[in-house]
N, C-alpha and C positions, 0 to 999 in steps of 0.2 A: 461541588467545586465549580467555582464561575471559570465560565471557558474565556483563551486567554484574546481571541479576537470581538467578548464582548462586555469582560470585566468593564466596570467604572475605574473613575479614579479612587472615591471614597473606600471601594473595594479592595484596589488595591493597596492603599493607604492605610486601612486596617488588616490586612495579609501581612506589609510591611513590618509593621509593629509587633507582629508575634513571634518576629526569628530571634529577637536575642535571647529570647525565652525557650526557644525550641532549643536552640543554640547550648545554650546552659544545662539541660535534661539531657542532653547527648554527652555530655563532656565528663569523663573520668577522669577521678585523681590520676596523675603522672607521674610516673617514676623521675626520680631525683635527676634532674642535666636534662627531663626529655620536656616538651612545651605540651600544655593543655591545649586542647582543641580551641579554645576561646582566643589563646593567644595565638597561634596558629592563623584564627580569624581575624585581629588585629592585624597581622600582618599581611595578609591577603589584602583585606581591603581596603586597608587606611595607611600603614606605613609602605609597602612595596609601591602600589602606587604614587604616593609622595613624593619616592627619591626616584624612581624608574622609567616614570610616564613622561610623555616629548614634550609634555607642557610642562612640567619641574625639570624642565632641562637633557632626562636622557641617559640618568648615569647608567652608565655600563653592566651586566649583569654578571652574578660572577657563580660558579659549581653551586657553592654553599645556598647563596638567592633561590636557584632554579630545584635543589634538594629541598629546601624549606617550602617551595610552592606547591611542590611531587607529595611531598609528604603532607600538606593543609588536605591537598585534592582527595588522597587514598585514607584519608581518616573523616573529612567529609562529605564521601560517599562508596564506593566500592573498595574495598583495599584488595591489593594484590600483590603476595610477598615479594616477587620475583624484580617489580618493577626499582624499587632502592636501589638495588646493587648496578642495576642496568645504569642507572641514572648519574650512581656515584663512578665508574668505569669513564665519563669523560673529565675531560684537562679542562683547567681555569681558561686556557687559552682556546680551545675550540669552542668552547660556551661562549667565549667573548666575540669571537670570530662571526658564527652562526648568528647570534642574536642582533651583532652591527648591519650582518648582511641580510638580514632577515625585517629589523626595522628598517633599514634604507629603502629597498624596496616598497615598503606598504608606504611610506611616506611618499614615493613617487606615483605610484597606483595605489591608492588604499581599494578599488574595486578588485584587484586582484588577488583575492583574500588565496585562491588553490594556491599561487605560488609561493607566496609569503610562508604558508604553513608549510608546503615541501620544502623549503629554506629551513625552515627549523627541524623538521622531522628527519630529514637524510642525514647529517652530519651527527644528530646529535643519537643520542644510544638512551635507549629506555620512553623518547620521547614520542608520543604520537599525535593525530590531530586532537587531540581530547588535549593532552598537555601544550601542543602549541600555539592550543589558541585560549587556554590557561598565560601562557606568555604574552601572547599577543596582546592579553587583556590587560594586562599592566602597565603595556607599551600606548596604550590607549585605550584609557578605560570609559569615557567620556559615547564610543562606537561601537568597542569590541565586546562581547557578550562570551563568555565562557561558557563554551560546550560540553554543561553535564546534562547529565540522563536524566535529573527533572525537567530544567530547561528544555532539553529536547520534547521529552516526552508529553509537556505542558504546551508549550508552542505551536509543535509540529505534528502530534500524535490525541491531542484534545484531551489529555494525561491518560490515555492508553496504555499500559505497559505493554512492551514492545519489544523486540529486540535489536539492539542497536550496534549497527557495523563500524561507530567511530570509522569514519574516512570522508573525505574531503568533501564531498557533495552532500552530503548530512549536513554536515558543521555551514556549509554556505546555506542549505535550505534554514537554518536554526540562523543563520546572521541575518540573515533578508525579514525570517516573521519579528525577530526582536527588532530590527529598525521600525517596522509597521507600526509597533506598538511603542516605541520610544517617541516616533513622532507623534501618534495618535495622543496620549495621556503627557506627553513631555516628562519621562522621565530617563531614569539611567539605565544603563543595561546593567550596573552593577544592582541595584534596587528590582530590575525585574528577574536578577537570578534568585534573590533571594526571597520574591514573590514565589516562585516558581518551586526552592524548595518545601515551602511553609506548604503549600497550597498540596502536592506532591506527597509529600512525607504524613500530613495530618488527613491526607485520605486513605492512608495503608493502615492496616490493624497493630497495632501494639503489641510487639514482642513482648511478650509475657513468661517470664522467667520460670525457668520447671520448677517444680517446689520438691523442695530439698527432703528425702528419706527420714524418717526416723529412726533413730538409732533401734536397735530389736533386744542390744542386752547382750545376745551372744557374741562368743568371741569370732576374733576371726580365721578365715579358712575351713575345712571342712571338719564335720564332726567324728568323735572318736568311735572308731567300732567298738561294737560290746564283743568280750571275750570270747562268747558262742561265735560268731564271725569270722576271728579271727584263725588264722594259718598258724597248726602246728609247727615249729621247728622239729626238724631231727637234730635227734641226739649226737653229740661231738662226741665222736673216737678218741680218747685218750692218749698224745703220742703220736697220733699220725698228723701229716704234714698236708695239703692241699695241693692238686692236681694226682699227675701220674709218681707212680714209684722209682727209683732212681734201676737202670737195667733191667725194666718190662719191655722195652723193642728196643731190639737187636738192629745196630747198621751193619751192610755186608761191608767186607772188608772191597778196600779199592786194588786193583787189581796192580800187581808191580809196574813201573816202567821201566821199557828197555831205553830207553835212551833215541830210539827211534822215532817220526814223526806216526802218529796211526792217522791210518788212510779212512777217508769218513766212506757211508755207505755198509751196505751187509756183505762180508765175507763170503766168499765162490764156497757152494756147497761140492763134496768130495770128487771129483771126476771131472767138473763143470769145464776147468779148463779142455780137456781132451775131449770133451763131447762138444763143443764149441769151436773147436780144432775142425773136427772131422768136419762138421757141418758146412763149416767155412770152404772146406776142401769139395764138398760134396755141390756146394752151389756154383764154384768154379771151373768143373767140370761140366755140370749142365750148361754153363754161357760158351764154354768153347773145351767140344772135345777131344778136338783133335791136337792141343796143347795136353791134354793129358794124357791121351795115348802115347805122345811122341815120349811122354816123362817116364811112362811106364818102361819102355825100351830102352832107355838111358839105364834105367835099374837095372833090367836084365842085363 
């Protein structure tokens, strides 16, 4: 892999060349209403920019725009299911909002690329610096370089794999080596992303598909036991019914009520009153006895 601060141009120029091909070997049939990766492609780099970018004017970006670029990004390169729904959760009108306030800005500083991107990343939902400068790229594509993980990893990592924290100071180290090299060779930064996938992708090994079982013949699930194996049944009772017999345990009878409240706690065993009586009596006289003597004599 020609490293990306000493590539030629002829190099890169035949790197160039081999994405629509890569392009093509990546792209699966589509389900009916859903767009192939290739069209996905057209619309990244050929139509979005067209109508979006400050040089065609500027039009406005709208949910569905910014849903179609989420979705080109996660189909060509990491997908993550989570991120759609995030993405479709914002309004036509805060996409519009973010993205006026977010090109204003770069059009007044375009050096201040951190701000520009937390302009788009704060308001919007699902979006990060990976995806807003996925936007950014469209709003000028002529400067801005889209922060994917070959790109980085080509530019800024001398195609290392690496693991990458997507945040704001990444994505500036990754806009500064691609100016380097946009000015160095004069080209686009949309041409050096897709130097950067070929170059990337055609140094990793080829997923090689598992090869598929042979069928064995046998049916399926597991096989029959042989009748040696197999568990006797006992013999069915003739007549008799299942479980217990109808009057084998006996409930006791519930006891009558009188019509009175019953008092909770255990019943005073025989005596207990008058032995509890005396006691009472007997500790009263030890605390003062000369109240009891005087009672004694009242008796008499």
């Amino acid at each position: 892999m020609a490293a990306a601060d000493l590539i030629t141009l002829p190099e890169f120029r035949d790197a160039l060349s081999r994405y629509p091909a890569l392009i093509s070997s990546l792209t699966k049939p589509a389900k009916a209403g859903v767009a192939t990766l290739e069209e996905l492609d057209q619309f990244r780099y050929v139509d979005a920019p067209s109508r979006f970018s400050k040089k065609a004017g500027g039009k406005t970006l709208e949910l569905a725009d910014v849903q179609k670029l989420v979705d080109w990004k996660l189909r060509h390169g990491t997908f993550r299911p989570t991120l759609p729904k995030l993405v479709a959760s914002n309004s036509d009108d805060v996409v519009r909002d973010a993205t006026s306030d977010a090109f204003s800005h770069y059009d007044n500083d375009p050096s201040d690329i951190s701000k520009t991107i937390d302009k788009l990343t704060k308001p919007l939902k699902g979006i990060g610096p990976a995806a807003g400068s996925l936007i950014l790229s469209i709003h000028d594509p002529e400067n801005v370089i889209f922060f994917s993980d070959e790109a980085y990893r080509w530019l800024v990592k001398g195609g290392e794999k690496t693991k990458i924290l997507y945040n704001s100071s990444e994505f500036e180290e990754l806009y500064n080596k691609a100016k380097e090299l946009k000015n160095r060779l004069q080209v686009s930064p949309i041409d050096i992303e897709k130097v950067a996938y070929v170059l990337i992708r055609e140094s990793e090994p080829a997923d090689e598909p598992k090869p598929k079982k042979e069928p064995s013949g046998r049916p399926r699930g597991r096989p029959a036991k042989p009748d040696s194996e197999k568990k006797t049944k006992k013999p069915a009772v003739p007549g008799r019914g299942r479980g217990r017999p109808r009057g084998s345990t006996k409930v006791p009878p519930k006891p009558p009520t009188t019509g009175e409240p019953r008092k909770r706690g255990r019943p005073p065993k025989d005596g207990g009153g008058a032995a509890k009586s005396n006691k009472r009596q007997a500790t009263e006289e030890a605390q003062d006895p000369g109240s009891a003597h005087d009672e004694k004599r009242a008796k008499a």
